[in-house]
VEXKOLKOL-75169 format. One line per 4 residues: number of its first residue (from 0); their letters; for each residue x, y, z of C-alpha. Coordinates in Angstrom, 3 decimals, m for minus. Example, Ala and Ser with C-alpha at 12.3 -4.5 7.8 and 13.67 -1.06 7.14 Angstrom:
# VEXKOLKOL-75169
0) as) 12.300:m4.500:7.800  13.670:m1.060:7.140 .
//
This chain:
# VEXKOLKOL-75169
0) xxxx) 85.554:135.564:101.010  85.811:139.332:101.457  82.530:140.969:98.755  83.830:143.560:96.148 .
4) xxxx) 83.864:147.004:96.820  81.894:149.540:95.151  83.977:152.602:95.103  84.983:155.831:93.297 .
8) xxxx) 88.125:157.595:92.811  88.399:161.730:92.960  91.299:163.859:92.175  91.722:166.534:94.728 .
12) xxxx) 95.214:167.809:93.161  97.275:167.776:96.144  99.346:165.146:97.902  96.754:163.902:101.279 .
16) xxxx) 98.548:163.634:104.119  95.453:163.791:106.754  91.720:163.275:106.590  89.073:163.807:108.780 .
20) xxxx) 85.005:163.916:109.381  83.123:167.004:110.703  79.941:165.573:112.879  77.667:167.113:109.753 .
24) xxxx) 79.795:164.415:107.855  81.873:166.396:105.482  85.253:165.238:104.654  88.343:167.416:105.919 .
28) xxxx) 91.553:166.992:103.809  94.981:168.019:104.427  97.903:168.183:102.677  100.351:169.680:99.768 .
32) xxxx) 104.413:170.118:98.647  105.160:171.275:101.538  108.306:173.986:101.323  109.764:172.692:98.293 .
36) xxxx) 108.665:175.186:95.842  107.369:172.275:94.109  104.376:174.549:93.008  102.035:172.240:94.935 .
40) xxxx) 100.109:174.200:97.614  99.545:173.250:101.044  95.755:173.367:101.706  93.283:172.111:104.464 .
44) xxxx) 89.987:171.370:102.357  86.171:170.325:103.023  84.116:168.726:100.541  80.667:166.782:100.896 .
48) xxxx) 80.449:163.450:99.727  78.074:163.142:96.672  77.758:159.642:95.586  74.758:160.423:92.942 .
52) xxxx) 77.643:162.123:90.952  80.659:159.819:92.040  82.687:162.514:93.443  83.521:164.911:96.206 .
56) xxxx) 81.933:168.676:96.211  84.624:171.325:97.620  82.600:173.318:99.831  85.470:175.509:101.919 .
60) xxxx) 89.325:175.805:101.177  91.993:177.619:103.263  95.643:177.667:101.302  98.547:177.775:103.679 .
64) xxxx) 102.313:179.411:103.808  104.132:177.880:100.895  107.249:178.595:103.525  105.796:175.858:105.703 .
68) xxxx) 105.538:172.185:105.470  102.274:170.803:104.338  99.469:169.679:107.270  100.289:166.118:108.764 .
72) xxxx) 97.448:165.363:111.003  94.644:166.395:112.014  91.557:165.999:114.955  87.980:166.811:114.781 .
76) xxxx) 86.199:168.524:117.134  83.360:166.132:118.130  80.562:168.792:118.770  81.980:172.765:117.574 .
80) xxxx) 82.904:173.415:114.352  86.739:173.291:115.088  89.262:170.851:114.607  93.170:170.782:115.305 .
84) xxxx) 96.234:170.210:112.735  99.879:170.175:113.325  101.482:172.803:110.914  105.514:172.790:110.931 .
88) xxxx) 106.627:176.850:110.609  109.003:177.731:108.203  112.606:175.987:108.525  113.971:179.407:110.241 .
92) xxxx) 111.436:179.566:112.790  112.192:175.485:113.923  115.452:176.261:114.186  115.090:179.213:116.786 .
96) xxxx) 112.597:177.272:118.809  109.541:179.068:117.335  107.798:176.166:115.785  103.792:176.921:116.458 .
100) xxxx) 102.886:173.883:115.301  99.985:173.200:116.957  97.094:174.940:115.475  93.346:175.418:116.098 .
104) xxxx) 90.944:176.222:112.859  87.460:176.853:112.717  84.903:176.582:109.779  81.811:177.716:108.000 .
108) xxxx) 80.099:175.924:105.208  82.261:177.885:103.001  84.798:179.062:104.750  88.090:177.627:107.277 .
112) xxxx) 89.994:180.134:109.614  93.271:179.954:111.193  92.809:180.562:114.913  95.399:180.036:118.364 .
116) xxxx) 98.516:178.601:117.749  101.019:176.383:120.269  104.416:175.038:120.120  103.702:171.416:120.853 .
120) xxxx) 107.288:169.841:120.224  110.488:170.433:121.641  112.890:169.737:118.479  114.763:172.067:116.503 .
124) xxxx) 115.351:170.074:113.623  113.382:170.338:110.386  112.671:166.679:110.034  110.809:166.411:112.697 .
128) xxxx) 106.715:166.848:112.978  103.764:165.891:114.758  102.871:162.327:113.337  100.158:161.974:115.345 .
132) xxxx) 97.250:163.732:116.885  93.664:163.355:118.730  90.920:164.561:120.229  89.331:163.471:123.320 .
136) xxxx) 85.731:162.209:123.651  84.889:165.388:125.321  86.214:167.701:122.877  88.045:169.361:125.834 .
140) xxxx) 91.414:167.705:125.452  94.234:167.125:122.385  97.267:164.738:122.536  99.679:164.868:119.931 .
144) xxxx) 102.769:162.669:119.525  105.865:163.458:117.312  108.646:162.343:115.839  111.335:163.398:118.474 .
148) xxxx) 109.283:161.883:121.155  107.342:164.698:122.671  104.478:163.281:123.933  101.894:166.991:124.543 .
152) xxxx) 98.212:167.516:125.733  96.922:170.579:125.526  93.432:172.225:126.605  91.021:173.274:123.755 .
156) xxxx) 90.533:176.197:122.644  93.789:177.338:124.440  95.686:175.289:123.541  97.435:175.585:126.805 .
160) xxxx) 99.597:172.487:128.162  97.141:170.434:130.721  100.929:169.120:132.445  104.622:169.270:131.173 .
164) xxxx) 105.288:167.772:127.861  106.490:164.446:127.773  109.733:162.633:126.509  108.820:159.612:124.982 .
168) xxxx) 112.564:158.647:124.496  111.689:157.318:121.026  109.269:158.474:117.957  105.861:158.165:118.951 .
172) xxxx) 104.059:156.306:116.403  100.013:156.881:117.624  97.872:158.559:120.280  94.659:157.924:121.313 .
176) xxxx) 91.789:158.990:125.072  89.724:156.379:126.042  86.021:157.265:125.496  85.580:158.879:129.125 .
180) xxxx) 88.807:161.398:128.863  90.304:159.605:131.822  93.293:157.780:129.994  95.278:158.701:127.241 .
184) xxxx) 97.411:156.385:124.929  101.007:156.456:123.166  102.298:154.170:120.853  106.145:153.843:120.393 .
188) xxxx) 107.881:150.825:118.256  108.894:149.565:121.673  106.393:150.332:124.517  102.556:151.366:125.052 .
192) xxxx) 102.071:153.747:127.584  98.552:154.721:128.851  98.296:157.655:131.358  95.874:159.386:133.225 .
196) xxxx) 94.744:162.466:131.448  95.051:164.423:134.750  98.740:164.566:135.827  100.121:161.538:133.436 .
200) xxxx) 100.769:159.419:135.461  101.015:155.866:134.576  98.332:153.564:134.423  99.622:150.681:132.021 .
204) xxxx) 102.588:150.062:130.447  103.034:147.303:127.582  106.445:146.974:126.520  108.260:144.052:123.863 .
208) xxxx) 105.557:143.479:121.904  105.974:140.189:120.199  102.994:137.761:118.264  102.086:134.652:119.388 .
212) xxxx) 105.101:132.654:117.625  107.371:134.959:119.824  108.543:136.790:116.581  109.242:140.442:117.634 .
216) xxxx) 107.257:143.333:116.289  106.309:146.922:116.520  103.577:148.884:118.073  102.471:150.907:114.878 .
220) xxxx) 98.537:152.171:115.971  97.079:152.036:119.400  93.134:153.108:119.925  90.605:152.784:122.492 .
224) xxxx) 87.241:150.874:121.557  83.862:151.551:122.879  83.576:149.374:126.107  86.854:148.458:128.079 .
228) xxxx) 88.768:147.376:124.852  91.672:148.958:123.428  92.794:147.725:119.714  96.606:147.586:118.660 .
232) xxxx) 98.348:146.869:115.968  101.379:145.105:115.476  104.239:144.832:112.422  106.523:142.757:112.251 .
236) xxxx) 110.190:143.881:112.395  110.855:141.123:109.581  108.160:143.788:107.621  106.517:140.005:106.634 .
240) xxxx) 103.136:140.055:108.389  100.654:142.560:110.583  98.306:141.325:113.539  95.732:143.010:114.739 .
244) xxxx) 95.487:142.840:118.890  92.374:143.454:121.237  93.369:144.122:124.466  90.468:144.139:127.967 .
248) xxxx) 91.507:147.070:129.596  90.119:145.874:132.522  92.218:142.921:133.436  94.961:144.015:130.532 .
252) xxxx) 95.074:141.072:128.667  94.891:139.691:125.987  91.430:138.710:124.119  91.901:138.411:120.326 .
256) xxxx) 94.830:138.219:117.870  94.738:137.843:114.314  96.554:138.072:111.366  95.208:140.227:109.173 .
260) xxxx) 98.161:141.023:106.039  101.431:139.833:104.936  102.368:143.328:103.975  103.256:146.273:107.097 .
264) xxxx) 99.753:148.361:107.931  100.856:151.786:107.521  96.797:153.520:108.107  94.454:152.520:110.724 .
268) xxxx) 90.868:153.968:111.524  88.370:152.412:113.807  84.768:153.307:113.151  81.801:154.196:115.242 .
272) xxxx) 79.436:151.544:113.869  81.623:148.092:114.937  83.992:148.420:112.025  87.607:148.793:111.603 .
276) xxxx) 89.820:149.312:107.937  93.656:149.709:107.794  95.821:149.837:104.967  99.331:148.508:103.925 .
280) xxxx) 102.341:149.119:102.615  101.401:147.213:99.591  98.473:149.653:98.759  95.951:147.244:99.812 .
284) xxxx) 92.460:148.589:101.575  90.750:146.499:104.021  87.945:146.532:106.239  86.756:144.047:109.212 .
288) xxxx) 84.655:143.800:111.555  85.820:145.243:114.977  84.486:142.661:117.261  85.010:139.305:115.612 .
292) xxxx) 88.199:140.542:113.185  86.705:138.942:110.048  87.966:140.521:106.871  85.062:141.797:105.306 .
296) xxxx) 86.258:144.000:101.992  89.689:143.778:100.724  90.601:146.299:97.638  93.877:145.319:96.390 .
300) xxxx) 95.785:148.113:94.405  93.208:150.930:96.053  96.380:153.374:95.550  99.243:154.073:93.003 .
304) xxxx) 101.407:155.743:95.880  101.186:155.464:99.399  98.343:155.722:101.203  98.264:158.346:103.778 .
308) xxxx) 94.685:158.360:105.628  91.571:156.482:106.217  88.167:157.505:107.659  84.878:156.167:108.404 .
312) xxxx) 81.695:158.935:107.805  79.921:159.286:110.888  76.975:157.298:109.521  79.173:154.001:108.776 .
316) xxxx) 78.419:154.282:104.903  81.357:155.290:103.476  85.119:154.585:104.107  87.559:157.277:102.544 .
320) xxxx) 91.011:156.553:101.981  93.438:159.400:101.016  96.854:158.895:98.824  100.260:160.522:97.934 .
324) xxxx) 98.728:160.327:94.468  96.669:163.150:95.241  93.139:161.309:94.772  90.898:159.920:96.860 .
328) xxxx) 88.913:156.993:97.194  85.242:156.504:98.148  83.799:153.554:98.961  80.124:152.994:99.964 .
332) xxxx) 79.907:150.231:102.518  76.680:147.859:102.644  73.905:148.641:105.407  73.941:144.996:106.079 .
336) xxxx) 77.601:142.935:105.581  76.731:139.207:104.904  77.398:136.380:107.602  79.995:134.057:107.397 .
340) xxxx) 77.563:131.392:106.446  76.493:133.811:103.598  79.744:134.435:102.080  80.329:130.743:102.221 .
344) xxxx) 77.206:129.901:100.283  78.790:132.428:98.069  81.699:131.201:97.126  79.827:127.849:96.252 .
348) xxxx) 77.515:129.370:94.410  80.587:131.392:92.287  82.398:128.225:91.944  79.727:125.610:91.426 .
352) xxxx) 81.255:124.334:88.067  84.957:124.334:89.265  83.265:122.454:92.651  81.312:119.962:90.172 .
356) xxxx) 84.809:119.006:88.237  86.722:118.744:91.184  83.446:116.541:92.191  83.351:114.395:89.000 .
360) xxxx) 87.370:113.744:89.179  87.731:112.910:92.980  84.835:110.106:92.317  86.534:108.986:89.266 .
364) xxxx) 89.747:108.273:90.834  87.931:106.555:93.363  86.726:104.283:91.512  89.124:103.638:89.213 .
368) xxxx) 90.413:102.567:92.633  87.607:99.705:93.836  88.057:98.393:90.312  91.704:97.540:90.756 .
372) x) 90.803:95.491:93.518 .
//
C-alpha cells in the first residue's frame, strides 16, 4: 500500500507546459496561451520552493512574444546558469522557414535573458513543435525531437548542429544521452533508436514494442539510468494499461517489466536519488522506486486538467508536477520510504478490526461446519 502524500498546491496563473530544476534547486516553469490572444502570457519563470509557507516564491520572470506559441520544453544546464527551451516563432515566420525555435537563456537570481537562437526543425507547418528536449550529462550537447520527426543535436552555447538533422519518419515522442554523452536516445510510437552522439550512427534499434501478453503498444518515454540501464515506457494502443520496461544496455535485454496503471502515462521523470514518478491520462501522480518498480505514493486526482510536467529537486525531497490548470503541485517526499514489510504491517495495523471480523466469521462458518458432521 502506496503512504499518502503530503503536498501543496500553488497557482502560478499560466497554463505549464514545461518544468525544470536549476542545480541551486529552483524550479523553472514554462508556459502560457500561446498566440491566441487569449490574454494569457507566455512566460519562462523561477521560483524557490518554500515549504514553511506552502508555496512557491517567484524569484525571476522573463514574458515572451504574445505572437509566438507558448514554451514546450525545456533542458537544464547541469553546471552554468543556462538552460534550453524550444520557442515556436510567430505563424509567418514557420511558414517561410524562419522558425528559431531553439533557444538558449541564461539567468540571475532575479533575472532570465534571451540569448542564441537555432532553427532546430525542418517543418513549415504551424502545428508542429519541439515535444521533446535534453541535455547531455556534460552540459556540452542538446537533442531535441519534434513533432514532424526531426530528430537535432546541437552544440551548447552555439547551438550549432553537431551532424545533419535527422528524419525520424514519424513524431518523436522522447529524447534522452546516456550519462557519459556517448549515446543518445529517440523514442517514436514504433521504434527506439539509440545513436552515437558523434556521427549518429546506430547503435541499437528496438522496434514493435509489444508487453509480455504480446498486446501491441507504444514507445511513449525513453531515458537512460545511472549504470548500464535504460528505462522505457510503454502504452498500450488499446489506451487500457502502461508498463514500465528496464532494459541492460549491455546485453539489450530485457530485465524488469511491470505494470504500473490502467490509464496511458502521459509525464515521466526519473530522479537522481533511485526514484522514478509518471503521471496519467487520468490525472493520477505516482512515484516508485527505480530499481525494484514498487509503487510507493499514488495521488489520485493530483490535477483538474492535464498534467503537463514532472520533476524531482536535486536533493530527492520534493516532486513537482505542473498542470494545464495553471497550478502546481508540491509534494515533499520522505527521507526514508518504508519497506515492503513495513507497509504490510501497515495495512494490518489500519485494518485490524475489518481483519478481526473477517477473523471471527471465517471461524464461525467453520464450525458451523464440524457441527454438521
Amino acid at each position: 500500500m502506496p503512504i499518502p502524500a503530503n503536498r501543496y498546491t500553488v497557482n502560478v496563473g499560466f497554463p505549464v507546459g514545461c518544468i525544470g530544476v536549476t542545480h541551486a534547486n529552483k524550479i523553472v516553469l514554462g508556459g502560457g496561451g500561446g498566440p491566441s490572444r487569449s490574454g494569457v502570457q507566455n512566460k519562462l519563470s523561477i521560483y524557490s520552493i518554500d515549504d514553511s509557507t506552502s508555496t512557491l516564491n517567484l524569484n525571476a520572470e522573463l514574458v515572451l512574444s504574445s505572437d509566438e506559441d507558448a514554451p514546450t520544453c525545456l533542458a537544464m544546464h547541469p553546471k552554468d546558469k543556462l538552460f534550453v527551451c524550444s520557442i515556436n516563432t510567430s505563424m509567418a515566420e514557420i511558414k517561410q522557414g524562419k522558425n528559431q525555435n531553439c533557444r538558449l537563456f541564461s539567468y540571475t537570481k532575479t533575472k532570465i535573458t534571451m540569448g542564441k537562437q537555432a532553427k532546430c526543425m525542418g517543418s513549415t507547418r504551424d502545428v508542429d513543435y519541439q515535444k521533446c528536449i535534453a541535455m547531455s550529462a556534460s552540459g556540452k550537447l542538446v537533442v531535441g525531437g519534434a513533432t514532424d520527426g526531426t530528430l537535432s543535436v546541437v552544440r551548447v552555447p552555439t547551438l550549432k548542429p553537431v551532424f545533419p538533422f535527422i528524419d525520424a519518419r514519424d513524431e518523436i515522442n522522447d529524447v534522452g544521452f546516456s550519462n557519459d554523452d556517448k549515446w543518445l536516445v529517440a523514442a517514436t510510437d514504433s521504434e527506439l533508436r539509440v545513436l552515437s552522439t558523434t556521427d549518429a550512427e546506430l547503435v541499437r534499434r528496438i522496434d514493435d514494442p509489444r508487453i509480455s501478453g504480446g498486446e501491441r503498444a507504444v514507445f511513449r518515454f525513453a531515458r537512460f539510468g545511472q549504470t548500464n540501464t535504460l528505462y522505457t515506457v510503454l502504452n498500450t494502443r488499446a489506451r487500457n494499461c502502461a508498463y514500465i520496461v528496464v532494459w541492460d544496455t549491455n546485453k539489450w535485454v530485457r530485465t524488469a517489466t511491470r505494470r504500473v496503471s490502467s490509464s496511458p502515462i502521459t509525464t515521466f521523470a526519473l530522479g537522481p536519488h533511485g526514484l522514478l514518478a509518471f503521471a496519467t491520462a487520468s490525472l493520477h501522480v505516482v512515484v516508485c522506486d527505480a530499481k525494484s518498480l514498487r509503487v510507493l505514493m499514488r495521488v489520485p486526482a493530483a490535477h483538474s486538467f492535464a498534467i503537463t510536467a514532472l520533476a524531482f529537486d536535486r536533493d530527492g525531497k520534493h516532486l513537482v508536477s505542473a498542470s494545464a490548470d495553471q497550478t502546481c503541485q508540491v509534494y515533499v517526499l520522505p527521507d526514508v520510504w518504508p519497506t515492503p514489510l513495513q507497509t504490510a504491517v501497515a495495512v494490518v495495523r489500519g485494518h485490524a478490526q475489518v481483519i478481526a471480523i473477517v477473523f471471527v466469521l471465517v471461524l464461525a462458518i467453520l464450525l458451523a461446519l464440524v457441527l454438521r458432521r
